[in-house]
N, C-alpha and C positions, 0 to 999 in steps of 0.2 A: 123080483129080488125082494126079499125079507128083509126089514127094519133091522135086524143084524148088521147086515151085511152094507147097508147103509150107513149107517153110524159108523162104522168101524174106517167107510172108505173118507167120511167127512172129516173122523180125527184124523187120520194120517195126511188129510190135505191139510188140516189145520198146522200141525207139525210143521210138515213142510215149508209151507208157506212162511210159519216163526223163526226157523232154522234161514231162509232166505233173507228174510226183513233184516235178523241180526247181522246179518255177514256185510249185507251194503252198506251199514249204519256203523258197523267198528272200524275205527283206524289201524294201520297195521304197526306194531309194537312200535317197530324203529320209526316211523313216519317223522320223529319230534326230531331225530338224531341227523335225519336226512338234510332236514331246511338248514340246518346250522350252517353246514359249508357253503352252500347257496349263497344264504345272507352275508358269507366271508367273503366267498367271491369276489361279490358284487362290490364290498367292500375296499377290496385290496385291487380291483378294477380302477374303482376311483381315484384312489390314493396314484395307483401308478401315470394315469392322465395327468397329474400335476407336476410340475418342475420337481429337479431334483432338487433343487436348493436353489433358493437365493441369496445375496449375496447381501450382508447385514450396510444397512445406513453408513455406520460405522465404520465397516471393511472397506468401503468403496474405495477404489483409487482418489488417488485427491487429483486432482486438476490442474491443469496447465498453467492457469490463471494463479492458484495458490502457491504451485511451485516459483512463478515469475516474481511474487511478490517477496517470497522469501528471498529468493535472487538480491534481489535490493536493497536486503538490511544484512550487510556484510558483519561479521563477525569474526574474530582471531581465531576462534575453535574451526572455522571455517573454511580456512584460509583466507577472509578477505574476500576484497575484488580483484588482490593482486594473482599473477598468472605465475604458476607455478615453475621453479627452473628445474630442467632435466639434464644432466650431464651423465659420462661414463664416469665418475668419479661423487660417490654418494657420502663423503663423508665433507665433499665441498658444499654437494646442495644441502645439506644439515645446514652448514654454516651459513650458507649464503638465507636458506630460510629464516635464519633467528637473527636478519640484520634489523636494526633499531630503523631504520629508512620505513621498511614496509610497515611496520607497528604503527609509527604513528603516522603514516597515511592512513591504516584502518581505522586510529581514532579519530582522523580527522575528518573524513569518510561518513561514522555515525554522527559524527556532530551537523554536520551538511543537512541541511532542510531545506536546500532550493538549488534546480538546474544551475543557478547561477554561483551556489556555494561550490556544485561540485565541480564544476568546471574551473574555479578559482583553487580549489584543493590538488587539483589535477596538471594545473598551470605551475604551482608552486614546486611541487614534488617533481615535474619534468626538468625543473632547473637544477632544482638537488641533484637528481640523477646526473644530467649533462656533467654538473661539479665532479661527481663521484666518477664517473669516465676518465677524467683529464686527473685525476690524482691517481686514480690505481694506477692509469698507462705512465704516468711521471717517476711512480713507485716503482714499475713494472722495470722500465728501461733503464733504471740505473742497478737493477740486481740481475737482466739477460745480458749477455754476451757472444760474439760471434754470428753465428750463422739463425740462431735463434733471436736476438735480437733484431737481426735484418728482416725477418718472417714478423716479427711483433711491429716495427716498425710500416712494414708493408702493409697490411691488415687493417689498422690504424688511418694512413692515408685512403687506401679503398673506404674505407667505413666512412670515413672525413669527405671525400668527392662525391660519395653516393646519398648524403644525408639528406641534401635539399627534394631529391625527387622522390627519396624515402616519404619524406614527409608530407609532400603532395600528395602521393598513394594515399596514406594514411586519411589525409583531409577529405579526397574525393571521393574515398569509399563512405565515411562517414554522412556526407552529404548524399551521397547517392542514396544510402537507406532513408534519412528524411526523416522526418520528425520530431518531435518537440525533445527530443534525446538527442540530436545529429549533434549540438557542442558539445555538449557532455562524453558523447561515443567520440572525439576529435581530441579532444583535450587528455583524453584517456587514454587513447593509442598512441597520441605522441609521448606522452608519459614512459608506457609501455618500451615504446622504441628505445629511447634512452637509458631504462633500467635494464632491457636487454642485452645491450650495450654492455654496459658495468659490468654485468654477469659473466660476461664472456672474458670482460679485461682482468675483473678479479679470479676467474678460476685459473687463467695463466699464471696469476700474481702467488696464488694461492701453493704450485706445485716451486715454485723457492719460498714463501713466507706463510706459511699453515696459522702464521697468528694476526694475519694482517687485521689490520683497525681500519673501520671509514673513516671519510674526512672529518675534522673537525670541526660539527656544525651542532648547533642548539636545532634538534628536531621536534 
């Protein structure tokens, strides 16, 4: 073989071989455009692993224990500690709502700074109420007549024979819960008993006397 023919075979190996080197050595155009999504991926991978949301300090429900405590600073916006009366007849419990009786047991309520105050607040109000019984039923019975009077009358003694073991209920239950609350929860539902009472004798009083007044007492 002549030096021609040789040379000629060693450039086109050289070629070659340059044409090859370059091709494993470039990237291919898009190569940059490819990883992008990649690294999204992996991205929004991690993101989805994590909670959807938690729930701010702030947002949290509050507590059983906060709401208890609130419980026990009675307020008029509130209604009080008093228990709400519910009749078919909504424009008596208006009335019955905005009596001066319950107002100022709620002030006298916040002024209480000891088991002992509010049980003496509780004691005092139950008598008020007992009062407030025997005057609307006095009021009552001289404006019913006939066969409705006899019904007010009846009701009255039932409520009258049944008070004592009323009242026991009341005391046992309170003792049975226990606790340095048991007078407090006692002096309260006797309370309670007796204001429900009233309620009942003044919404009767109420369907002849729409303007009727409480008794006459410095509350």
């Amino acid at each position: 073989m002549n030096s021609r023919k040789i040379w000629g075979i060693v450039l086109t190996a050289a070629v070659i071989l340059s044409v090859f080197a370059s091709c494993g050595s470039a990237k291919p155009a898009n190569a940059g455009v490819e990883s992008t999504p990649a690294s999204t991926a992996a991205s929004q991978t991690a993101v989805s692993t994590q909670p959807e949301s938690s729930v701010p300090q702030s947002e949290a429900p509050v507590s059983s224990a906060t709401s208890s405590v609130k419980g026990n600073e009675p307020t008029e916006s509130e209604n009080g500690p008093v228990l709400p009366v519910e009749t078919d007849d909504k424009e008596f419990d208006q009335k019955f709502k905005d009596n001066p009786i319950d107002k100022a047991y709620i002030k006298a309520s916040n002024n209480a700074i000891s088991n002992v105050d509010m049980v003496n607040v509780s004691n005092n109000f139950a008598m008020i109420w007992a009062s407030e019984v025997t005057s609307a039923y006095n009021k009552l019975t001289k404006l019913a007549t006939g066969d409705a009077l006899k019904k007010i009358e009846a009701e009255q003694t039932t409520w009258t024979n049944g008070k004592t073991e009323a009242l026991k209920k009341v005391s046992s239950n309170a003792q049975a819960a226990g606790g340095s609350m048991a007078q407090v929860n006692e002096a309260g539902g006797i309370m309670d008993f007796y204001r429900s009472r009233a309620a009942q004798v003044y919404k009767e009083l109420y369907s002849y006397d729409k303007n009727y007044g409480y008794a006459e007492k410095t509350y």
